[in-house]
C-alpha positions in Angstrom: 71.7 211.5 75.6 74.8 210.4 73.4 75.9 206.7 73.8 78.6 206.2 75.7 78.6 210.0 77.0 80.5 210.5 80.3 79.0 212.3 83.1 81.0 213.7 86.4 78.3 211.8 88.0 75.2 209.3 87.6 72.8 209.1 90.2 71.0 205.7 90.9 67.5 206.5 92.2 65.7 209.7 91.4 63.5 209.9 94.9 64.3 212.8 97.3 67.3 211.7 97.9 68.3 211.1 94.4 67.4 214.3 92.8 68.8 216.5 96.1 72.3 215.4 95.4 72.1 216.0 91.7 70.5 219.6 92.7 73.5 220.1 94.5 75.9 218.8 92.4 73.9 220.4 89.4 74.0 224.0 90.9 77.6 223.4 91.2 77.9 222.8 87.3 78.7 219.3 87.6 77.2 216.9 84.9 75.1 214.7 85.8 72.9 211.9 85.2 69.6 210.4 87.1 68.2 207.0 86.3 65.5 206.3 88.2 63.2 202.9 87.8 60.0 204.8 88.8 59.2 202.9 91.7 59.9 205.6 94.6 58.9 203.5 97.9 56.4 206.3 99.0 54.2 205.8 95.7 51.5 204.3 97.2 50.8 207.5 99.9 48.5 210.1 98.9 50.2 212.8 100.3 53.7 213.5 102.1 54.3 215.2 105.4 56.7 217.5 107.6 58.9 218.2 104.2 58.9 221.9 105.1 57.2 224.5 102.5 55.6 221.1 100.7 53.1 220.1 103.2 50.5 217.4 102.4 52.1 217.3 98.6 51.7 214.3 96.8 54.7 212.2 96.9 54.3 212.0 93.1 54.2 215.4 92.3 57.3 216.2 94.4 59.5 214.2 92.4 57.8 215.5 89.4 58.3 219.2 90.7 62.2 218.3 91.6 62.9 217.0 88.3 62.2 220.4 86.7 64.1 221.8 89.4 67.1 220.1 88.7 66.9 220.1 85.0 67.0 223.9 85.5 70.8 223.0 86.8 71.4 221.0 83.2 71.1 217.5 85.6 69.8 214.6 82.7 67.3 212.4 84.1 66.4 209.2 82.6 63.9 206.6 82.9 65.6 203.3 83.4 66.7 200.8 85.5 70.5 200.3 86.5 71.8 196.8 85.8 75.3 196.9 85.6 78.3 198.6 87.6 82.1 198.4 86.6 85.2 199.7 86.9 86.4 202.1 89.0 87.0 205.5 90.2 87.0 208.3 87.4 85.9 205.2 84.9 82.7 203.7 86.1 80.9 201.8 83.3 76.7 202.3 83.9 74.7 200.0 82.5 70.7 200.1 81.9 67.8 197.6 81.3 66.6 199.4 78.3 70.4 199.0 76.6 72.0 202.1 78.0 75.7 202.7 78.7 77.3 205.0 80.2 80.5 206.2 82.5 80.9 208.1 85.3 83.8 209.5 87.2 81.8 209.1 90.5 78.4 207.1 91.4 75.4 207.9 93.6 73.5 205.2 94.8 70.4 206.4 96.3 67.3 203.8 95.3 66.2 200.4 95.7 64.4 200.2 98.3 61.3 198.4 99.4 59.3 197.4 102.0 58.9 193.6 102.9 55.5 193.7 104.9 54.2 191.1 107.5 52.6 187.9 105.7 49.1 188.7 106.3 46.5 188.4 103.3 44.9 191.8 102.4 47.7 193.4 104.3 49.9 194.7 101.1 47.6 195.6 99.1 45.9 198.5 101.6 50.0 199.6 102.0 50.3 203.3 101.7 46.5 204.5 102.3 45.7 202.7 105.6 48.5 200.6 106.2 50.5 202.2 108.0 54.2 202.8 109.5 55.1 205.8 111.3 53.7 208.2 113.6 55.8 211.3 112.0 54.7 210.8 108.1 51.1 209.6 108.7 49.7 209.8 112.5 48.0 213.1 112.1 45.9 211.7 109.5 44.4 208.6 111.5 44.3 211.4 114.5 41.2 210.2 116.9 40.7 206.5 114.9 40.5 203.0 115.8 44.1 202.0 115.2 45.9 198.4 115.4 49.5 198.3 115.4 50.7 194.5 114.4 53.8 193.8 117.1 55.9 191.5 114.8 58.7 192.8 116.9 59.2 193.7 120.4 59.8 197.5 119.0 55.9 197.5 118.1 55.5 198.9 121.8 57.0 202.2 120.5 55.0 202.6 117.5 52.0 201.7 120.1 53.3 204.7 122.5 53.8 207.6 119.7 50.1 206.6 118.1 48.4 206.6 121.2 49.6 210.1 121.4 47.3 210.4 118.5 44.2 208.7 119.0 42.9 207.1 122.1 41.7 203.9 120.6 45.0 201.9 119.9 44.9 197.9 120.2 48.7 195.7 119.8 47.9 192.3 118.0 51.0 190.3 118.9 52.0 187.6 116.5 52.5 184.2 117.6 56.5 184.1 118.7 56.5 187.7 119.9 57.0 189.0 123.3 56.4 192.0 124.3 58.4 193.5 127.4 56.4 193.0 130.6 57.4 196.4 131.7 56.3 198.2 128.1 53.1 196.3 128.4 53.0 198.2 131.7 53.6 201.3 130.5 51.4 200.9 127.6 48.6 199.7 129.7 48.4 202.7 132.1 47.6 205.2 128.8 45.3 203.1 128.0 46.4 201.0 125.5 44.7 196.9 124.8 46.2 193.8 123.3 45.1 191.1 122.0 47.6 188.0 121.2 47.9 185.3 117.8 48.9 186.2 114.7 45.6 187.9 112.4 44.2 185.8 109.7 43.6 188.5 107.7 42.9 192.3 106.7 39.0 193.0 106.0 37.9 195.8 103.8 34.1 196.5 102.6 34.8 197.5 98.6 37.5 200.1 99.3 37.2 200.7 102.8 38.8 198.8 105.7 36.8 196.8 107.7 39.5 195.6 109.9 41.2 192.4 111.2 40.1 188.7 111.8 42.0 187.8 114.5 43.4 184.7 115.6 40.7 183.3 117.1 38.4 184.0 113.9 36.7 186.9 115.7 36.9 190.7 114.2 39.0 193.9 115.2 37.1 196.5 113.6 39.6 199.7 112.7 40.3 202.3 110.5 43.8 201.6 110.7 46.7 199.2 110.7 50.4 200.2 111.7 52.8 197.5 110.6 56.7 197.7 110.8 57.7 197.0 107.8 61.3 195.5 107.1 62.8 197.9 104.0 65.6 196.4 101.8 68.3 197.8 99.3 67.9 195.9 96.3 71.5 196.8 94.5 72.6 193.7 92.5 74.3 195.8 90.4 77.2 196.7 93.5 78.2 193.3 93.9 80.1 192.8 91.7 82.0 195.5 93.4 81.8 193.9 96.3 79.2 196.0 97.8 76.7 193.8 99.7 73.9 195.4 102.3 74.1 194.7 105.6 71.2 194.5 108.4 70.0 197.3 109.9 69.4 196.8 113.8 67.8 199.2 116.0 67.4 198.2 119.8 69.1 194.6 118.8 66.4 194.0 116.3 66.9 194.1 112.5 65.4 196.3 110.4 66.0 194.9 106.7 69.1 195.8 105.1 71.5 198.7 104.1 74.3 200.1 102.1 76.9 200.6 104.7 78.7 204.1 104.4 81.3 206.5 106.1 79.4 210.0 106.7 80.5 211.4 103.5 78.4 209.0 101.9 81.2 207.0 100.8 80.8 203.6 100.8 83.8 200.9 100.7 84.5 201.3 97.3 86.6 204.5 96.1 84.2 206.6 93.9 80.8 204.8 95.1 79.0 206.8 97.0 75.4 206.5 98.6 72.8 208.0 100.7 69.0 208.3 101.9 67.0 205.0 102.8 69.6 203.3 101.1 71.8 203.8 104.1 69.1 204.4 106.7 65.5 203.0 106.9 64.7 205.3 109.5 65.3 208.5 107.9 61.6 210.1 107.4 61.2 212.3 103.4 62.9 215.3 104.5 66.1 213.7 106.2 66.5 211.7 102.9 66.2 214.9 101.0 68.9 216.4 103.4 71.0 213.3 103.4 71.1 213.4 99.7 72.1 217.1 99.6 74.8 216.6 101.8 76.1 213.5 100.6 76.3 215.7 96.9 77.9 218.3 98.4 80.6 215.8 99.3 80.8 214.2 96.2 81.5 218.1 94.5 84.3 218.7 96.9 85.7 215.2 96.5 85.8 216.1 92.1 86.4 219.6 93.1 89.5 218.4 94.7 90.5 216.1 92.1 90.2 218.0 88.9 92.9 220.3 91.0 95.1 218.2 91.3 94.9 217.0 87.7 95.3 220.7 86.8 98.3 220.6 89.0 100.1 217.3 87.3 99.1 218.6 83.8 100.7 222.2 84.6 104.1 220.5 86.2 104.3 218.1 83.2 103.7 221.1 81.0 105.8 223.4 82.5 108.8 221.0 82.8 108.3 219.6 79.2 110.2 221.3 76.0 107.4 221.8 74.2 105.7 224.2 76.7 109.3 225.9 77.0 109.2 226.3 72.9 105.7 227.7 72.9 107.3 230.6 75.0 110.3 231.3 73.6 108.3 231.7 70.1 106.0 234.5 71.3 106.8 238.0 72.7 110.9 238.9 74.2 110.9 236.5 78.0 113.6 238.3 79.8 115.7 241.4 79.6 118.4 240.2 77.8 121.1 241.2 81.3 123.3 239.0 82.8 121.6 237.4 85.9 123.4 239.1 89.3 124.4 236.1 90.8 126.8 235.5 87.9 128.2 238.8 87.5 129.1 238.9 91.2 130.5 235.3 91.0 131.9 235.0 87.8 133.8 238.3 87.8 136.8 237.4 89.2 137.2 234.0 86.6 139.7 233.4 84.5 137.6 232.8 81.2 137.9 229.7 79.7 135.4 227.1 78.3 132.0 227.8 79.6 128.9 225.8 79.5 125.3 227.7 79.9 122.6 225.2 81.1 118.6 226.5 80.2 120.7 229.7 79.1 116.8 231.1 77.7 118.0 234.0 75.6 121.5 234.2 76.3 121.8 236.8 78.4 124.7 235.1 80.4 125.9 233.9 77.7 126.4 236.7 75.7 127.9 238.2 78.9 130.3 235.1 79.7 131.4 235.9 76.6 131.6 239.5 76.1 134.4 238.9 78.7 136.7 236.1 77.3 134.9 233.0 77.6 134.0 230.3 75.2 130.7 229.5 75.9 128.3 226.7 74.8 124.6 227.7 75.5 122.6 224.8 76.2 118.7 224.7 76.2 116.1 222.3 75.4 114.5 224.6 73.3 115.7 224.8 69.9 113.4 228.3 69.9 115.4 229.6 72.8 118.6 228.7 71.0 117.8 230.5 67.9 117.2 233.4 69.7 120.8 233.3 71.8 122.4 233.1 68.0 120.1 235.6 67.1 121.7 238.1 69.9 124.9 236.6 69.4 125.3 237.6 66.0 124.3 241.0 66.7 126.5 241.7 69.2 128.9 240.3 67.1 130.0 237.4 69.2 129.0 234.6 67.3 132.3 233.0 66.9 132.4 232.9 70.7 128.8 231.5 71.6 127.5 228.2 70.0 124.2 226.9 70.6 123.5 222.7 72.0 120.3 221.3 72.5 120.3 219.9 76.1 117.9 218.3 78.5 119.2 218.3 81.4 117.5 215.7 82.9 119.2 213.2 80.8 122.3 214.8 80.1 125.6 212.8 80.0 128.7 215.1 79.2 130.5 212.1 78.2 133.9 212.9 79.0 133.9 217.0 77.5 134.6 219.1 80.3 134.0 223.0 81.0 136.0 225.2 83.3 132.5 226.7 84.2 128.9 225.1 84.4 126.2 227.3 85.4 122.6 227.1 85.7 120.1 230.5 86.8 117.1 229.4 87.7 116.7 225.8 86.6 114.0 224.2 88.6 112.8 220.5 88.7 110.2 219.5 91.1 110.6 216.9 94.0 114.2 216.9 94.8 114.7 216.3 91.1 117.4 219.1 91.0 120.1 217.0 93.4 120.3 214.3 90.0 120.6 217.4 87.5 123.4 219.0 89.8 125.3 215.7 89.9 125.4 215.7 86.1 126.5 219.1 85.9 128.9 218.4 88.1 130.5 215.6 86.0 131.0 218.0 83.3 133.1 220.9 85.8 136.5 220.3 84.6 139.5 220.1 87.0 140.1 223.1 89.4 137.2 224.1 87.4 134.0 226.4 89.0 130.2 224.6 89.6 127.5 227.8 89.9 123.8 226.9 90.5 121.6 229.5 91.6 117.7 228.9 92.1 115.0 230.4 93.2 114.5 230.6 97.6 111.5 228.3 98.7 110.1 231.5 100.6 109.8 233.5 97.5 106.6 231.9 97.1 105.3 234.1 99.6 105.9 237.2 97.7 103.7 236.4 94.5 106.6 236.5 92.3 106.7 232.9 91.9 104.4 230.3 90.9 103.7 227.1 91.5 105.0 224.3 94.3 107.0 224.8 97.3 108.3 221.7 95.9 109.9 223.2 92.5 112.3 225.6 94.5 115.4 224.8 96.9 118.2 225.8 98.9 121.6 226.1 98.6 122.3 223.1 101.0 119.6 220.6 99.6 122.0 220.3 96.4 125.1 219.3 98.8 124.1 215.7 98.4 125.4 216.2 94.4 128.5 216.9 95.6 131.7 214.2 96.9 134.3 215.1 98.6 136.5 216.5 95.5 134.6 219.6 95.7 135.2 222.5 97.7 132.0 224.4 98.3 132.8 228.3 98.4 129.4 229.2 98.9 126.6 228.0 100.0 123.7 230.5 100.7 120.2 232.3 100.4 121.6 235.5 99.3 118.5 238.8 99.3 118.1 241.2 96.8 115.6 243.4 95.6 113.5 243.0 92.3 110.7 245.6 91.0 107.3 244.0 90.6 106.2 243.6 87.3 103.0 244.6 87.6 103.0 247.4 90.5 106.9 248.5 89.8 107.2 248.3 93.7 110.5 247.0 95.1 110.1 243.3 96.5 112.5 242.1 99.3 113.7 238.0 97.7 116.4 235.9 97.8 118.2 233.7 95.5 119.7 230.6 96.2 123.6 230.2 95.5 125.8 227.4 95.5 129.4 227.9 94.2 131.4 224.8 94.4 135.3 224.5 92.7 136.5 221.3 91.5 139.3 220.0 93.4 140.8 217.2 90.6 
């Protein structure tokens, strides 16, 4: 892994939930990176349950078996511990114990969790093989034992009812402080569950067996199992400094330990952070995290997927609207046909030539027709390419003394007093509104009693496949009025149709151009 590399996304945690959303993610040709502490919180079970087409699989071998799986997909996976987490979307800064740093554009938090158990000696250390937490991940294997579920919270009377579903020998220890509902005491009683009250002094086993519990009053509980609820917590110093901080998680009123609070993408409160699995939810059993993490991925792909279009999108307008792209083109094969554009022709017809000025004339075809009939014109580009193509064509139809070339941008363009007795512009487009400002400056250069012609583009070309791009690079006629005071006369104003052969197919497609003819009053 290079130093510094960056990935689309690191993944903080390689359990189920961990490596699901960098399968998905991974299979979707993202790159991505898994650092994972190796301390999954179902380590200590021998086997894990109801994870469809893996049953009784140790939880060991699972995240062994989904590594490879995932590294199939080109997802890295590294064997570290996240320390440090800056920065912000699209530039997240990952930092490692072992002196690791990388960035991301996007982080999945997924790990860090662990159980905080009861404070009874011997308890912790049996965790896992016959201390015990729920029903759904390890009931069937204590199926017909001596069971003693610890109530450290009123909700012990539901892990009480689903065991006893189990086995028919279940006892509730209460610990001292704890109060059981009267009516689930009830209910518990009637199907034949005991209790016994006081906090147990300890967990008894015989060499590596369990004996059982000493109770309160120093005598002995002899069972083959012990169901705690345990309390799990998100340990994720790392997203404070974000100012991600868990929160409790309650069920019933009662906490549960703590989570990382997010929306159900998986997003948490900061932009680009995302998490998922136990790390959001301690009740979600191996195969939920697995599915949480999946889905949570998914989300994360369509959030980049997203994204990277609309990068594509600013880098083509910038691209497109910049000269350089414009002198890449006009360096390459013939662009356009070389005729006059029709909106001109049928406008400019009935002129009386004079001074004319071209704006992103291209390859002078309107200029070279402006001037075929009288006029003087100056052909303006911002591509000095373009231009030496119009003198190119100029010279060879032998009009050069009646075309000359300027190099203009017409975004900044100040005609500084000079004044033409014609300014037109086919096909100029700027996106978001920005052709009202180029029309205005135009318009400064029209000359008295002198003749404004902008023609664009109709915004519901777009539909016809001809055009490419935004909605927001075309316009109408009347969206340029605002250019105008009131010493113009507009003489037309209008989305004018025509007919133009495809130029792939050669069919005839129905458009429209836009075409706003103004005349200078003074």
């Amino acid at each position: 892994m290079d130093e510094m590399k960056t990935y689309d996304v690191v993944v903080v945690g390689g359990g189920a939930a961990g490596l699901s959303g960098a399968m998905a993610l991974g299979r979707s040709r993202r790159s991505v990176l898994v650092i994972d502490a190796g301390e999954p919180r179902n380590a200590p079970a021998d086997h894990a349950h109801n994870y469809l087409g893996r049953e009784g699989v140790s939880p060991l071998e699972l995240l062994e078996i989904g590594r490879a799986e995932v590294a199939a997909y080109g997802v890295e996976v590294l064997d570290d511990r996240v320390v440090g987490l800056s920065g912000e979307v699209d530039d997240f800064l990952v930092t490692t114990d072992g002196g690791r740093r990388v960035r991301a554009r996007r982080v999945l938090v997924t790990g860090g969790v662990v159980d905080e158990l009861p404070d009874v000696p011997g308890l912790a250390e049996r965790w896992g093989r016959d201390v015990l937490h729920c029903p759904y991940c390890h009931g069937w294997e204590v199926r017909d034992q001596a069971v003693a579920v610890l109530a450290t919270t009123p909700m012990a009377a539901h892990q009480a009812l689903l065991f006893r579903q189990l086995t028919d020998d279940v006892v509730v220890v209460v610990h001292d402080g704890v109060e059981i509902p009267v009516e689930e005491e009830e209910r518990l009683g009637a199907i034949g569950v005991r209790f016994v009250h006081g906090t147990p002094q300890e967990v008894l086993a015989d060499g590596d067996a369990l004996v059982g519990l000493r109770l309160a009053d120093g005598s002995v509980l002899e069972r083959q199992a012990i169901v705690v609820a345990s309390r799990p917590h998100v340990r994720a110093d790392f997203l404070r400094p974000l100012g991600i901080e868990p929160t409790p998680f309650e069920m019933n009123g009662v906490a549960f330990g703590t989570v990382i609070q997010v929306e159900p993408t998986g997003a948490t409160t900061v932009p680009g952070v995302f998490a998922a699995g136990n790390a959001t939810d301690v009740a979600m059993v191996l195969i939920a995290s697995a599915a949480h993490g999946l889905r949570v991925g998914a989300w994360i792909n369509a959030e980049l997927a997203g994204a990277d279009a609309a990068s594509a999108a600013q880098a083509r307008r910038e691209g497109f609207f910049e000269r350089p792209a414009w002198e890449e083109r006009y360096t390459g094969d013939r662009v356009w046909s070389g005729r006059v554009n029709v909106q001109l022709e049928t406008e400019a017809a009935t002129l009386e030539p004079g001074r004319a000025l071209d704006v992103g004339c291209g390859e002078g075809g309107d200029a070279l027709w402006l001037a075929d009939r009288g006029w003087q014109v100056t052909a303006s580009d911002f591509a000095d390419a373009a231009l030496t193509r119009v003198a190119e064509h100029a010279a060879a139809a032998g009009l050069s003394d009646r075309v000359g070339t300027r190099r203009i941008d017409v975004r900044a363009f100040e005609p500084d007093g000079e004044t033409w007795d014609l300014v037109t512009s086919h096909f100029l487009h700027l996106p978001d509104g920005g052709m009202v400002d180029v029309v205005r400056r135009l318009a400064s250069a029209v000359a008295p009693s002198g003749t404004l012609l902008v023609v664009g583009h109709a915004p519901n070309d777009l539909h016809t496949g001809l055009r490419h791009g935004h909605h927001s690079y075309m316009h109408t006629a009347d969206q340029l009025l605002p250019a105008l005071d009131d010493g113009w006369e507009v003489e037309v104003c209008e989305s004018r149709p025509r007919t133009q052969a495809h130029p792939e197919t050669g069919e005839p497609v129905d458009i429209a151009d836009t075409v706003l003819r103004a005349r200078r009053r003074r």
